[in-house]
C-alpha positions, 0 to 999 in steps of 0.5 A: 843596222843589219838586224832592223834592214832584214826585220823590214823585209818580210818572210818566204811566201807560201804561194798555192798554185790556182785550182782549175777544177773546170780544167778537168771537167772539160778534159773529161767532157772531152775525152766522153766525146772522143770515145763516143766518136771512136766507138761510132767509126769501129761498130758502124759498118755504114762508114765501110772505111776500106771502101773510102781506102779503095775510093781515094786511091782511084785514078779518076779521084786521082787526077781530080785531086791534082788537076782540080784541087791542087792546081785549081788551088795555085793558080787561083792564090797565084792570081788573087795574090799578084791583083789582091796586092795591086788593089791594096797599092790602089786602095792606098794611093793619094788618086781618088779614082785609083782608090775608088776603083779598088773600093768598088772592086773589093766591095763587089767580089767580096759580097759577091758568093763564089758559088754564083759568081762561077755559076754566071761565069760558067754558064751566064755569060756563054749565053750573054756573049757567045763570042768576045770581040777584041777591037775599038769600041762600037766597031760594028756600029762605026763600021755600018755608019760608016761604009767601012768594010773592017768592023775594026775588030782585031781578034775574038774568041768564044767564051763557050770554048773555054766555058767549061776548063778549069782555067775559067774556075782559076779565073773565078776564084782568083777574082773572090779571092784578090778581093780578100787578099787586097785587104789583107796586103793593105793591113800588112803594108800599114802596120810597117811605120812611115819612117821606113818609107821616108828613110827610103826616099831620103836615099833616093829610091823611088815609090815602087823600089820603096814598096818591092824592097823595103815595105812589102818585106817588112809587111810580109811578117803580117801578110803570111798568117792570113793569106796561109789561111785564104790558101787553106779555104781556097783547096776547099772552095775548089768543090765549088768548081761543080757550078761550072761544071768542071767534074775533073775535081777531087770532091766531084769524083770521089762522090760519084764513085760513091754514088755509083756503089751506092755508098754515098758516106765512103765518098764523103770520107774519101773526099775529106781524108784527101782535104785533110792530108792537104791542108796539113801539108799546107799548115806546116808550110805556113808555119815555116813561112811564119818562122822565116818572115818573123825573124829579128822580131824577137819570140813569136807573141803567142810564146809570150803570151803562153809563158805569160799566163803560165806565170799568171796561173802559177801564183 
């Protein structure tokens, strides 16, 4: 019984890995590449990287890169984020003129370039509006059919005081960017199942102690990558601030310093080295934030997939 149960089962296998020969091709395409590249820094004297060194570390770059970039960057993701996830509430909610109005948005700002909608904001509406009138409706016009002596105006202000500060650049670029984030939310609190919110009314909470507590917790597991991600292009969009104009920014400076040594590629440099030592900042943030909100999801999906093809390519 033992002889004819071990003659059924077949022998070892002799398993040979998979040859990857255009692995090694793209390795050594690569690696020509990099050497060419390193080759062009070390022999070109126009890069003049010291000049770059001396660029960066100038106080006017300095303070364009904290007031401008960092700064411009928070408070911009701060606003997109708060009205993004006010959007994506609306675009989910059962009344049409809610869900209409955040179409309508979302529609607009996101066909809308962000180097002109703070071009109109920067100069286009100071010449429309010299001044904000705050009050009802057609006051001045009620005021004059009517004999009254109050225009029923409460408070203004003018724009062209403010036309030209970073808080304008905020008010752009959080207005783009609550456009994306509120598709992005929306994507998140869909992937969380009906269940969790039926479960939450079954215990009696309402809608908005539903939505805080249990759906936009879970949805955050989804929610971080992308919005990491409009963070990162968010340091960058902050050189378009120069359609304002605002000069107190990093890219702005650094390329008048360069202008002004007639060394127009130092400035360049400068202003990318500054963007790449924030945005690496930034991705070990996000990568933080990744592990933190995916817990109890078992192992990232990108591991499994790895070890996947691993296996795959070893048979």
């Amino acid at each position: 019984m033992t002889d004819s149960v071990a003659a059924d089962r077949p022998g070892a296998i002799e398993a040979r890995p998979v040859r990857h020969p255009w692995r090694w091709v793209a390795i050594a395409v690569i690696a020509v590449i990099l050497a060419m590249m390193i080759s062009s820094f070390i022999t070109n004297d126009r890069w003049d990287f010291p000049f770059a060194f001396q660029i960066m570390q100038q106080k006017p770059v300095l303070e364009g890169l904290w007031k401008g970039t960092v700064f411009g960057t928070i408070g911009s993701m701060i606003l997109g984020v708060v009205l993004g996830v006010i959007l994506a509430i609306m675009r989910l909610s059962e009344n049409p003129v809610l869900r209409g109005v955040a179409f309508a948005y979302t529609w607009f700002f996101r066909a809308m370039p962000r180097y002109v909608l703070l071009a109109i904001l920067g100069s286009g509406i100071g010449f429309l509006y010299s001044q904000f009138d705050l009050g009802v409706p057609f006051g001045h016009q009620m005021a004059h059919l009517f004999g009254m002596s109050n225009d029923l105006t409460f408070a203004s202000f003018s724009w062209n005081d403010i036309s030209s500060t970073i808080w304008v650049g905020i008010i752009g670029l959080g207005l783009s960017e609550a456009a994306y984030m509120a598709e992005i939310a929306r994507a998140g609190i869909l992937s969380v199942d009906t269940g969790q919110a039926e479960a939450a009314a079954a215990l009696g909470m309402s809608p908005g102690q539903t939505m805080r507590r249990i759906v936009l917790p879970q949805a955050m597991r989804v929610i971080v990558p992308p919005t990491g991600n409009e963070t990162i292009a968010m340091v960058k969009d902050t050189s378009l601030l120069a359609a304002i104009p605002i000069i107190t920014e990093l890219y702005y400076q650094a390329y008048q310093f360069g202008q002004r040594g007639f060394k127009i590629m130092p400035g360049f440099v400068a202003a990318t080295l500054w963007y790449l030592i924030v945005c690496s900042i930034l991705m070990v943030g996000q990568s933080y934030l990744e592990r933190y909100f995916g817990r109890g999801f078992g192992a990232p999906k990108e591991r499994r997939v790895r070890n996947l093809l691993g296996r795959t390519g070893s048979h």
